[in-house]
C-alpha positions as CSV (number, residue, x, y, z in Angstrom):
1,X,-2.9,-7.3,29.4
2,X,-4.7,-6.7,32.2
3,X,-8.6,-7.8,32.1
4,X,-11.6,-7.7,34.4
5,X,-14.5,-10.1,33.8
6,X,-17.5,-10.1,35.3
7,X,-21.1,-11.6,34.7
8,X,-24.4,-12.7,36.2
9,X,-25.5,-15.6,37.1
10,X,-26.5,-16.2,33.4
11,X,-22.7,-15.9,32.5
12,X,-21.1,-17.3,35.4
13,X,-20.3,-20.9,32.7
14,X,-18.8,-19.0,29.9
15,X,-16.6,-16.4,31.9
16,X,-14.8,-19.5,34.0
17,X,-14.0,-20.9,31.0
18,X,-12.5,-17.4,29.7
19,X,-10.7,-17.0,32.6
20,X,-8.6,-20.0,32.2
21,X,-8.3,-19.1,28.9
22,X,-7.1,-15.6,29.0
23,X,-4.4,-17.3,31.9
24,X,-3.5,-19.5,29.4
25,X,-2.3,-17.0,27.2
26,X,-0.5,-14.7,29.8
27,X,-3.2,-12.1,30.9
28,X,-3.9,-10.4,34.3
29,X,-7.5,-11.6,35.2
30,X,-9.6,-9.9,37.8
31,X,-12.8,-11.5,38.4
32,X,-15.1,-9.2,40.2
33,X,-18.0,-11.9,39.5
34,X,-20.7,-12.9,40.3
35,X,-19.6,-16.5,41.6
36,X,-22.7,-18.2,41.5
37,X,-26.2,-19.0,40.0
38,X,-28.4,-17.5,42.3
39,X,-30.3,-14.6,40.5
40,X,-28.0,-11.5,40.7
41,X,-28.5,-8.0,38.8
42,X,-26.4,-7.2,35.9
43,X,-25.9,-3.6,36.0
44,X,-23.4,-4.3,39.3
45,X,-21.3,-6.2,37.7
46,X,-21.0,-3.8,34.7
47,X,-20.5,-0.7,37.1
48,X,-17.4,-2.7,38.7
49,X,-15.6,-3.8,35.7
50,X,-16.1,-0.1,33.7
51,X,-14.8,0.8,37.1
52,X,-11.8,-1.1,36.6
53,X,-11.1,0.3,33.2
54,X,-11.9,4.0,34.0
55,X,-9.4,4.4,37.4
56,X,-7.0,2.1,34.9
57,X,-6.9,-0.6,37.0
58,X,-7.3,-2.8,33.6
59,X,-6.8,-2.6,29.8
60,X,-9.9,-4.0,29.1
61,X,-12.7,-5.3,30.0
62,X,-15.7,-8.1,29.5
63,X,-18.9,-8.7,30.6
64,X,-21.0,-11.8,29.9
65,X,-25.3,-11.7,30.7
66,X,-28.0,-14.0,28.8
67,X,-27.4,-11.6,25.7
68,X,-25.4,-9.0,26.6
69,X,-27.4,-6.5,25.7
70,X,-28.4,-5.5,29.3
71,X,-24.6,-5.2,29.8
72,X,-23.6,-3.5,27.1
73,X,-26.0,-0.7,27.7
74,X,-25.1,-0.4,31.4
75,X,-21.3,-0.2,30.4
76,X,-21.8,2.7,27.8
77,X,-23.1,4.9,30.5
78,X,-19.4,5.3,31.8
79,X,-17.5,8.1,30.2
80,X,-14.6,6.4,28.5
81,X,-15.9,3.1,27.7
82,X,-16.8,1.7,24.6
83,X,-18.5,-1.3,24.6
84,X,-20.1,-3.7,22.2
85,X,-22.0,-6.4,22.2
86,X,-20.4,-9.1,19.5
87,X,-21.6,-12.8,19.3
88,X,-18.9,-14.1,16.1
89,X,-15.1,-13.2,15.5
90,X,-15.9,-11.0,12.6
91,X,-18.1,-8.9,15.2
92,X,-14.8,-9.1,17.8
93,X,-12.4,-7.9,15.4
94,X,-14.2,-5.1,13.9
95,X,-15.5,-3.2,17.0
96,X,-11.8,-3.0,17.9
97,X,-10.1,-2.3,14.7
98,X,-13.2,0.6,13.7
99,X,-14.7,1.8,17.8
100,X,-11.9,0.9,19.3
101,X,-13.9,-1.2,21.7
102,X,-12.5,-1.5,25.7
103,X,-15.2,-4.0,27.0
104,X,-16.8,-6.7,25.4
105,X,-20.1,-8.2,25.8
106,X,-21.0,-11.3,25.2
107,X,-24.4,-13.7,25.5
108,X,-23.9,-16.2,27.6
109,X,-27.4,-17.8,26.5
110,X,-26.5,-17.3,22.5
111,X,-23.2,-18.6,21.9
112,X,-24.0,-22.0,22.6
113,X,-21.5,-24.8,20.9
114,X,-19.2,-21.9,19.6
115,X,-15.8,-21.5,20.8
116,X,-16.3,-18.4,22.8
117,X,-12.3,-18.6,23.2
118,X,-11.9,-18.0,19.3
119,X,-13.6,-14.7,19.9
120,X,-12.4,-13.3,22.9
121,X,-8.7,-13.9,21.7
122,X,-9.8,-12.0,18.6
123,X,-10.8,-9.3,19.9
124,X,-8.1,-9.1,22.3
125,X,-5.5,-9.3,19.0
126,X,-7.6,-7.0,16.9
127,X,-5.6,-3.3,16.5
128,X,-7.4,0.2,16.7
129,X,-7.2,1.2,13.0
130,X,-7.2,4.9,14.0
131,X,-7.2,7.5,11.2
132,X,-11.0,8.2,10.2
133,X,-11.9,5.9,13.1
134,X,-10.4,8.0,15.4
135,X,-11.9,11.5,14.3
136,X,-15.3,9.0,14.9
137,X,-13.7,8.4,18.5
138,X,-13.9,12.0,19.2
139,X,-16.9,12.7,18.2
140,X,-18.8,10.2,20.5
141,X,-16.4,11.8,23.1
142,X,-17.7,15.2,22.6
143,X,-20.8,13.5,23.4
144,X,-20.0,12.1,26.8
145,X,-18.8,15.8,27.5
146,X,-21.2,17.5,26.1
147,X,-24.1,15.8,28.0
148,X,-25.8,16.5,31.4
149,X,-25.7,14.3,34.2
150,X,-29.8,13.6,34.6
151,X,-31.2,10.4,32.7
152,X,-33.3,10.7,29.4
153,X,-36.9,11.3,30.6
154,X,-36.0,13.5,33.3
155,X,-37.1,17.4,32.6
């Protein structure tokens, strides 16, 4: 599968260890960054990894911050990408089997001691259930269509 990771400074730990770990187990990784831990903005490194899954460059993709909220709500701004912010393996399985999840967000601040491994290679196995889920699926899609371009707040 092919994967791009990305992060911010506060991520930059967890996603070299994922990166070795998704090797490990015979992925394409794409690392678009950042690669150190000077203070950087999240939202860049979101924009190129939901870049990356939108031209189809990758399968998936994962984005680490201090909670992964800040990611998580840049990423669902791109038409196409579902993305969730999960922090156990129960979390990891279930936004892929039920959303059908294509970028995962993790906290790099809150997993701590966990193996963040266990997860990601969870989510990664986890199968799109389809069925009900997938009349879900087009619904929120209707929604991306449906919806102007200008930002909430703007009239």
């Amino acid at each position: 599968m092919r994967i791009s990771i990305g992060s911010d400074h506060r991520g930059i730990q967890i996603k070299s260890k994922l990166i070795s770990c998704l090797q490990a187990n015979g992925h394409q990784v794409f690392d678009v960054g950042t690669q150190g831990d000077s203070s950087v903005d999240y939202p860049n490194f979101a924009t190129l990894v939901c870049g990356d899954i939108c031209a189809g460059r990758c399968d998936r993709g994962i984005l680490i911050c201090g909670t992964g909220i800040g990611m998580a709500i840049a990423a669902n701004k791109f038409a196409g990408v579902r993305a969730a912010n999960c922090c156990d393996e129960v979390m990891a399985e279930m936004c892929r089997r039920h959303n059908n999840v294509n970028v995962l967000c993790l906290p790099g601040d809150l997993i701590g001691d966990r193996p963040v491994d266990d997860l990601v290679l969870t989510w990664l196995a986890a199968e799109f259930e389809g069925g009900r889920h997938q009349r879900r699926i087009e619904q929120i899609e209707a929604i991306e269509r449906s919806q102007n371009t200008k930002p909430a707040g703007d009239h």
